[in-house]
N, C-alpha and C positions, 0 to 999 in steps of 0.2 A: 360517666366517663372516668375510665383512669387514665393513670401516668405510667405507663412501662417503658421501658427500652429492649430496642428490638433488635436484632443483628441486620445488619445490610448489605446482601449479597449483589455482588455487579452479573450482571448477565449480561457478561463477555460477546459473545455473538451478534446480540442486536445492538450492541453498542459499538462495537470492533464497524459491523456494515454500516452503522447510521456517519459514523466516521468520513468514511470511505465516499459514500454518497453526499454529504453535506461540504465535502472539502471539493467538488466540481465550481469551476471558476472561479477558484481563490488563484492568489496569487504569491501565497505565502510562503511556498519552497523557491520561488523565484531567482531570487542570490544569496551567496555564503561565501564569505568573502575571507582568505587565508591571507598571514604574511608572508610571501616569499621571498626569503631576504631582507632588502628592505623595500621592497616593492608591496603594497596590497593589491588584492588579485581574485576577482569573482571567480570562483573555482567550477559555477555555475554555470556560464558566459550567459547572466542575465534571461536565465530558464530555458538553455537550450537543453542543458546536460542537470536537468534537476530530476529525471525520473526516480535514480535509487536514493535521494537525499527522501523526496517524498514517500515515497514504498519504506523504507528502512524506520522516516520515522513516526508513521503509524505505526510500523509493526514495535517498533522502543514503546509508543505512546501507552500502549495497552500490554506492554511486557515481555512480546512473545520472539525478541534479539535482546540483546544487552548492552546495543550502542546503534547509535545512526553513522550511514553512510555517506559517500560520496558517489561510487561505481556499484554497477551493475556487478562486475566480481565479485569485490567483500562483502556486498548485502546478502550475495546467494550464499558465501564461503559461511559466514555468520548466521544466516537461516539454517542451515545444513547442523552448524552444531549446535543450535535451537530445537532441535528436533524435527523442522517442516524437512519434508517427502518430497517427491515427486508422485502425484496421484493422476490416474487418465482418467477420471472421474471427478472434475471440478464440479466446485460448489460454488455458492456467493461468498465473496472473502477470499478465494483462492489466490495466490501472487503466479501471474504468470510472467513468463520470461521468453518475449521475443527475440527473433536472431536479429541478424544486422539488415538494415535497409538497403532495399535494391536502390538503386543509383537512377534517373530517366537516362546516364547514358549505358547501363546495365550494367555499371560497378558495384562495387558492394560499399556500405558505410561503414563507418569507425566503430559505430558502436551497439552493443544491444541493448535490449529496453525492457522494463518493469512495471507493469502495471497490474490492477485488482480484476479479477472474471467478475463478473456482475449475473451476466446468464448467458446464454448459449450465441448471443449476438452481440454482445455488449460488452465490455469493458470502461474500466477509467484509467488513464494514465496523466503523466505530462503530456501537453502538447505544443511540440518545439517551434511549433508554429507562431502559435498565439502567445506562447512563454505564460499559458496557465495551467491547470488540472482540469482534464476533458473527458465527457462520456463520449464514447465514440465507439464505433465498429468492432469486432472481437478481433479481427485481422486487417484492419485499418481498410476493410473495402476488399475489391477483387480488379485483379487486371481483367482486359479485353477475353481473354483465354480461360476465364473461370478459376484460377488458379491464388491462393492469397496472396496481398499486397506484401503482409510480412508474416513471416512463417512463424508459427509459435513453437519451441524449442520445450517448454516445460510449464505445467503447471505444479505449485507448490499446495502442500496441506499442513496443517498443525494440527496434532488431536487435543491441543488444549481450548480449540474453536470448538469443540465440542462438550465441556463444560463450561459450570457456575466455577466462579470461584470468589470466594472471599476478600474482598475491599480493606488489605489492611492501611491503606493512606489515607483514608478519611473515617471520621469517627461519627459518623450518621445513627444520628438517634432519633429515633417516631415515637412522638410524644404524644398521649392525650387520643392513642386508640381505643376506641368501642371495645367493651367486655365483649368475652368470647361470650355466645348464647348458651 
């Protein structure tokens, strides 16, 4: 046995998804509390309105924006000058971006919503429900009519989900590898 050191490449992709999948039923983006004034003030209201603080900061976590969010606006305005697309070809990882929730008395809601495609039925988002990060439906279900619960407006891409790239924040050395034969 020798002692070398080795470069240590992140492979982006399976770790961006393991992400994404292991953060269902946390409750970590829950509240984010701003001063206003001199009032403090869950900007959150306690994980109703937590989807782009969570979407935004996976995407900060792994590098692929440059700041976390609050709205569903500035995460897409700041994906945009990130480089992510709009692709009609989602993959796992993709950031999709629902319209606004139909109302049960057929109004529309306040706001749209952010969540990861997972696959062709599936998604993770918040769920303002439970006020945690939920796997669930790709279209949260379907009314009586066959028609989606909520409409999907967009899915997003990066092509840097499509490389390796180099780990420069940690200095990972593999110590004490087997001679090459």
């Amino acid at each position: 046995m020798s002692s070398r050191k080795a470069s240590a490449v992140l492979e982006l992709l399976p770790s961006y998804r393991a992400a994404i999948h292991n953060s269902v039923g946390t409750a970590l983006f829950r509240n984010l509390y701003f001063r206003i004034g001199r009032t403090i003030v869950d900007v959150l209201d306690d994980g109703d309105l937590s989807c782009a603080v969570f979407v935004s900061s996976i995407l900060y976590l792994f590098g692929l924006i440059p700041e976390r969010h609050t709205t569903v606006k500035s995460t897409v305005e700041d994906m945009k000058k990130a480089g992510w697309y709009v692709t009609k070809r989602p993959r796992s990882g993709a950031v999709i971006e629902w319209g606004y929730r139909q109302l049960p008395n057929g109004g529309q809601g306040k706001h749209r919503h952010l969540g990861f495609y997972v696959d062709a039925s599936s998604a993770v988002s918040n769920d303002s429900i439970k006020r945690t990060i939920s796997k669930h439906h790709l279209t949260f279900g379907t009314k009586p009519n066959g028609t989606p619960r909520r409409e999907i407006i967009a899915y997003y891409w990066n092509d840097k989900l499509n490389k390796r790239r180099l780990n420069h924040s940690a200095s990972t050395v593999i110590e004490k590898l087997p001679k090459a034969s």
